[in-house]
SELUM-233292 format. One record per residue: x, y, z of N, C-alpha, C, CB in turn. Coordinates in nm, 4 decimals, padded with zeros to 6 digits. Glycine has a CB too. Layout:
<recs>
{nc1: X nc2: Y nc3: Z cac1: X cac2: Y cac3: Z cc1: X cc2: Y cc3: Z cbc1: X cbc2: Y cbc3: Z}
...
</recs>
This chain:
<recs>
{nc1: 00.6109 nc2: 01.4933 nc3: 00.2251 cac1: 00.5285 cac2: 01.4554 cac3: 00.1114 cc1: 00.4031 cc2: 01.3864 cc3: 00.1622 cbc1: 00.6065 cbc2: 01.3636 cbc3: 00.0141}
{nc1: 00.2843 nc2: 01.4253 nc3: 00.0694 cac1: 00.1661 cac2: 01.3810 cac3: 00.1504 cc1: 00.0961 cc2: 01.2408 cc3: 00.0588 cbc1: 00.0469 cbc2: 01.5279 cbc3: 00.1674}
{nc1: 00.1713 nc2: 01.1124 nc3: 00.0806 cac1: 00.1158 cac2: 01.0620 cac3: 00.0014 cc1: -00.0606 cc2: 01.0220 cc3: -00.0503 cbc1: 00.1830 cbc2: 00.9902 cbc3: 00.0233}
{nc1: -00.1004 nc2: 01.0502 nc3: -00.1782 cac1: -00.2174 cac2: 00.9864 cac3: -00.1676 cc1: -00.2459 cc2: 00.8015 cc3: -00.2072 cbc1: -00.2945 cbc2: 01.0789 cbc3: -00.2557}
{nc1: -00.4129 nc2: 00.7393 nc3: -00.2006 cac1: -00.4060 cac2: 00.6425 cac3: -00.2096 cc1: -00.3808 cc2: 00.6226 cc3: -00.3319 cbc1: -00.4837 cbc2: 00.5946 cbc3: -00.1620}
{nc1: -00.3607 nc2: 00.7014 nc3: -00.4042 cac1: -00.3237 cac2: 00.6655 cac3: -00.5718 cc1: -00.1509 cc2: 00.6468 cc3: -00.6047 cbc1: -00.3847 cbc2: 00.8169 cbc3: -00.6814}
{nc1: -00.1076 nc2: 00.7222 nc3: -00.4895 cac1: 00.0439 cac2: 00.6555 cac3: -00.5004 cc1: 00.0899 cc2: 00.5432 cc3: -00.4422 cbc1: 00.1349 cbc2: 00.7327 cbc3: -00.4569}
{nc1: 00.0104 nc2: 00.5050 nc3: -00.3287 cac1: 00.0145 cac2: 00.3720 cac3: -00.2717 cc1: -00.0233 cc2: 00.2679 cc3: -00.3752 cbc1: -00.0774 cbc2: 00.3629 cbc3: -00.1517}
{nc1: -00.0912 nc2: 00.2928 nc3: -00.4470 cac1: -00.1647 cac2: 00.1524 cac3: -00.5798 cc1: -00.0238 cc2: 00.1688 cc3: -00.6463 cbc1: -00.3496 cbc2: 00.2014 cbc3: -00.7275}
{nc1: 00.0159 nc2: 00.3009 nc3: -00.7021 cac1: 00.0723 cac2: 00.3209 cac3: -00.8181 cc1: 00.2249 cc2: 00.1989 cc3: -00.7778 cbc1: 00.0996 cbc2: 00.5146 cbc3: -00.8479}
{nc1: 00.2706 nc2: 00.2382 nc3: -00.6520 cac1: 00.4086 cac2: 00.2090 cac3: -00.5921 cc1: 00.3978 cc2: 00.0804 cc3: -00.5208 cbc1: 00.4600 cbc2: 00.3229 cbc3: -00.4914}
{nc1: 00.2572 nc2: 00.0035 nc3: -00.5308 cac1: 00.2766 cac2: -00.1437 cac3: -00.4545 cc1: 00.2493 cc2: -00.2507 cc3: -00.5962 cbc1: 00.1331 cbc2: -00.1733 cbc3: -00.2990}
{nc1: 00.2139 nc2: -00.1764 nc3: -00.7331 cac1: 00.0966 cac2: -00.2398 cac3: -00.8159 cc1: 00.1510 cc2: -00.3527 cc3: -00.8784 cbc1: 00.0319 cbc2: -00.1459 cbc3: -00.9263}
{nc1: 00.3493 nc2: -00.3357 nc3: -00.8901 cac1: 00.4126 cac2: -00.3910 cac3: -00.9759 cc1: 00.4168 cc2: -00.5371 cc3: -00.8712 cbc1: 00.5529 cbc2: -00.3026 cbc3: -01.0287}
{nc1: 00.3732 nc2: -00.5008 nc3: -00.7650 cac1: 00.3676 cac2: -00.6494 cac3: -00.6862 cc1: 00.2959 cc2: -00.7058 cc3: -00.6844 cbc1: 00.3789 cbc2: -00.6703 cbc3: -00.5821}
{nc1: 00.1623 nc2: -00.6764 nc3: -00.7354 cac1: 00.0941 cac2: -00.7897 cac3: -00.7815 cc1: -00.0807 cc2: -00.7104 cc3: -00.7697 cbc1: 00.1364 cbc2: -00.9487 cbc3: -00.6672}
{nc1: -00.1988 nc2: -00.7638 nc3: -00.7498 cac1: -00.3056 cac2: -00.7348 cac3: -00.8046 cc1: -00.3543 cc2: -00.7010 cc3: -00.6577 cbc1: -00.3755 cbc2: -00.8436 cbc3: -00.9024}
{nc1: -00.4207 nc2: -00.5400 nc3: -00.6426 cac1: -00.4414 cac2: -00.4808 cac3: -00.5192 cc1: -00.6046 cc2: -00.4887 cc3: -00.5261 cbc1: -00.3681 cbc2: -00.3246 cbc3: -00.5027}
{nc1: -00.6333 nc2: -00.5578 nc3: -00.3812 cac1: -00.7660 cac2: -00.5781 cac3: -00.3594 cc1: -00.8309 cc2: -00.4171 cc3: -00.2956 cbc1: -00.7784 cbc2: -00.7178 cbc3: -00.2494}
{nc1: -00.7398 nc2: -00.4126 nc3: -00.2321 cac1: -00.8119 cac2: -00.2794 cac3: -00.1503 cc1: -00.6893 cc2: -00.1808 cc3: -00.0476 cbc1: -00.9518 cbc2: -00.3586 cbc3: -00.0228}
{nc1: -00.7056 nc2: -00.0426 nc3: -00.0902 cac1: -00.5992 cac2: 00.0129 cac3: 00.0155 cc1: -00.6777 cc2: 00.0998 cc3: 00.1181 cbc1: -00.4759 cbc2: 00.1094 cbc3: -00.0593}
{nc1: -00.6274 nc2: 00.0412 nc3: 00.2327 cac1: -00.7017 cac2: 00.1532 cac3: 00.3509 cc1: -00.5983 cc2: 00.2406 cc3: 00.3975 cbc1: -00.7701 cbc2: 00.0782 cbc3: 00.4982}
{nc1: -00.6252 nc2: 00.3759 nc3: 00.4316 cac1: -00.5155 cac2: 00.4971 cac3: 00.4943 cc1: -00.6095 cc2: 00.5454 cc3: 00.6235 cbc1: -00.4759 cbc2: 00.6568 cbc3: 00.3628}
{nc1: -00.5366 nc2: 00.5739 nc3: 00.7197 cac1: -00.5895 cac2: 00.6271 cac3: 00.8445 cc1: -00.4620 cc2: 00.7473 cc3: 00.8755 cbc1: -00.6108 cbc2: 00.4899 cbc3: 00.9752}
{nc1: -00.5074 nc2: 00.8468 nc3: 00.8972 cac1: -00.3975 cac2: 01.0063 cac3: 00.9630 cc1: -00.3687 cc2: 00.9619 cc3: 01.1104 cbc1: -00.5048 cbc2: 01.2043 cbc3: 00.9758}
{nc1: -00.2835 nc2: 00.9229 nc3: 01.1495 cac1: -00.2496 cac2: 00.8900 cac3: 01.2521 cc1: -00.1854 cc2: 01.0188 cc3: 01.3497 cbc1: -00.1693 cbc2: 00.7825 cbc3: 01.2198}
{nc1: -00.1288 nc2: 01.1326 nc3: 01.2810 cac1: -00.1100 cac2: 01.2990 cac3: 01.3455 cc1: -00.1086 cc2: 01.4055 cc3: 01.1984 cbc1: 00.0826 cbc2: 01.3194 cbc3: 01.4513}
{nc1: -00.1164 nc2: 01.4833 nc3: 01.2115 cac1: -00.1020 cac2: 01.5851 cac3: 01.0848 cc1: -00.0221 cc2: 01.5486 cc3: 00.9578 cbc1: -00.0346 cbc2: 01.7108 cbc3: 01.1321}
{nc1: 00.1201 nc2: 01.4920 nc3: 01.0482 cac1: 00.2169 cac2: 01.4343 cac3: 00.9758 cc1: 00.2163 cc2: 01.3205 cc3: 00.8867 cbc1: 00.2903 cbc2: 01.4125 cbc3: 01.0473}
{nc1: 00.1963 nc2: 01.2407 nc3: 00.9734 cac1: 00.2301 cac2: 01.0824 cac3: 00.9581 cc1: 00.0774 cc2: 01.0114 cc3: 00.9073 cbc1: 00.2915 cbc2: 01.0073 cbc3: 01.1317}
{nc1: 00.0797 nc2: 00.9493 nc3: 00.8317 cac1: -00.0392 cac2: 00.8619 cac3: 00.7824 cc1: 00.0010 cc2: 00.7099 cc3: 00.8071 cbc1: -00.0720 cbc2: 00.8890 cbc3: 00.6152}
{nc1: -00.0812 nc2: 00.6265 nc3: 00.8307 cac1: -00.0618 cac2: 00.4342 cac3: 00.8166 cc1: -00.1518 cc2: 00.4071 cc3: 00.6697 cbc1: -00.1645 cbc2: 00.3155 cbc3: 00.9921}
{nc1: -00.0589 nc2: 00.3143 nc3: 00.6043 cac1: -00.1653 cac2: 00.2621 cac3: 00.4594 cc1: -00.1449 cc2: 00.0597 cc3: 00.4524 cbc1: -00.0679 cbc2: 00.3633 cbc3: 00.2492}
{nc1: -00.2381 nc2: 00.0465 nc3: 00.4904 cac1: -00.2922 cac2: -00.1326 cac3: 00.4849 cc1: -00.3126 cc2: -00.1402 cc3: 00.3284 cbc1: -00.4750 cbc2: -00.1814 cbc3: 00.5852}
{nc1: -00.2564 nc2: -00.2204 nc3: 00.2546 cac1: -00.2958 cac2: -00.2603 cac3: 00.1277 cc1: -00.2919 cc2: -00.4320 cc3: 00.1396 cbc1: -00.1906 cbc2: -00.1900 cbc3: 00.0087}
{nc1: -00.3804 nc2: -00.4227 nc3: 00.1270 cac1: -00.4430 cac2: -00.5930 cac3: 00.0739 cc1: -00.4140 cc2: -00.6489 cc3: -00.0880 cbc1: -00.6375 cbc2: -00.5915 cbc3: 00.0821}
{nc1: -00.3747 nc2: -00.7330 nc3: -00.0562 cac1: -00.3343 cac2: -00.8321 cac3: -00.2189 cc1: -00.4831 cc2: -00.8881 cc3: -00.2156 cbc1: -00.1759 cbc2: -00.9986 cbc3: -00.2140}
{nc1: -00.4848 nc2: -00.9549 nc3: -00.3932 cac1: -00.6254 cac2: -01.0681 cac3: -00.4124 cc1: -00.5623 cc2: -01.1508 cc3: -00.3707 cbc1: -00.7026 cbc2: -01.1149 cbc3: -00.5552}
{nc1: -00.3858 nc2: -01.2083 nc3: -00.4016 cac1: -00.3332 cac2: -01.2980 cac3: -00.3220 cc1: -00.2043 cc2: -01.3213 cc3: -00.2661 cbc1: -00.3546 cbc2: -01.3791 cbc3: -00.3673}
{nc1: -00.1963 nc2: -01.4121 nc3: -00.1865 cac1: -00.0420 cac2: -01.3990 cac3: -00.1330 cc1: 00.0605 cc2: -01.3800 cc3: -00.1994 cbc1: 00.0012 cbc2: -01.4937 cbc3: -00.0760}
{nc1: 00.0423 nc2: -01.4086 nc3: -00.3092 cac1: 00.2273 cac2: -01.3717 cac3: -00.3791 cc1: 00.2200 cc2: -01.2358 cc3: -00.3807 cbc1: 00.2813 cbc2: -01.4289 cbc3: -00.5660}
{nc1: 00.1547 nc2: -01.1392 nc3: -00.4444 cac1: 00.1390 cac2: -00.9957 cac3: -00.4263 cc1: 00.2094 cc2: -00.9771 cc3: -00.2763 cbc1: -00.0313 cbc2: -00.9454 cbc3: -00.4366}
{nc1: 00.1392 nc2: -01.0366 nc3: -00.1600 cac1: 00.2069 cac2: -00.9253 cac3: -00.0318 cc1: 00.3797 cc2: -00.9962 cc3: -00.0278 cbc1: 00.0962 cbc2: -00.9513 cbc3: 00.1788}
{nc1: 00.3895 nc2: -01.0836 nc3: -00.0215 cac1: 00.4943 cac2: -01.1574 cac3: -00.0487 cc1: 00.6103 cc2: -01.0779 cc3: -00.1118 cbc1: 00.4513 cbc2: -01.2624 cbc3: -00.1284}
{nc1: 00.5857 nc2: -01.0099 nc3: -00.2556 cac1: 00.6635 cac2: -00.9558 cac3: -00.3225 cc1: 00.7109 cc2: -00.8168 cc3: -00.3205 cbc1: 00.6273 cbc2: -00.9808 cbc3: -00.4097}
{nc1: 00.5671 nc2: -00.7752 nc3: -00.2297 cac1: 00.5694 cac2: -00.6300 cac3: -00.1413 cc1: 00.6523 cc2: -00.6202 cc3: -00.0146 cbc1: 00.4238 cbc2: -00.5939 cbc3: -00.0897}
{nc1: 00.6881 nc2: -00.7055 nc3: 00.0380 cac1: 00.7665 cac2: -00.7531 cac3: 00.1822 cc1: 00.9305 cc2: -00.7350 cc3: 00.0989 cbc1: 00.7145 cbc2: -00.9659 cbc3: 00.2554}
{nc1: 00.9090 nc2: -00.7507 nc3: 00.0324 cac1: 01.0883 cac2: -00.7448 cac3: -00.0038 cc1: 01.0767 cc2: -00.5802 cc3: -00.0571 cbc1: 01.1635 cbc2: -00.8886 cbc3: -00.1680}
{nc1: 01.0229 nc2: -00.5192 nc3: -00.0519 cac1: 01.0303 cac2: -00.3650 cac3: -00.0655 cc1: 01.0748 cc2: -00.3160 cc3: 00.0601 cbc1: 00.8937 cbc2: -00.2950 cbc3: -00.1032}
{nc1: 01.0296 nc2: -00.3548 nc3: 00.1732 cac1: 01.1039 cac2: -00.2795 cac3: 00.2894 cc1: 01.2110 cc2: -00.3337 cc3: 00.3310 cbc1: 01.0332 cbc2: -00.2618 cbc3: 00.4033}
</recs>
């Protein structure tokens, strides 16, 4: 599945208020996605997702 950055907002959003998502293709396959909170409780609440 090829995620886009609109499923990354969609699937981090309920954790709180997204400042900005960056994606980089790291091989054909595999992508990396950095999402930034406006603030710490957001990443906080995203950390208990993995």
């Amino acid at each position: 599945m090829d995620a886009t950055e609109k499923d990354i907002k969609e699937f981090f959003s309920f954790s709180g208020d997204i400042q900005y998502v960056e994606m980089q293709r790291e091989t054909d396959s595999t992508k990396t996605a950095y999402v930034t909170f406006k603030n710490t409780q957001g990443a906080d609440t995203a950390v208990l997702l993995t």
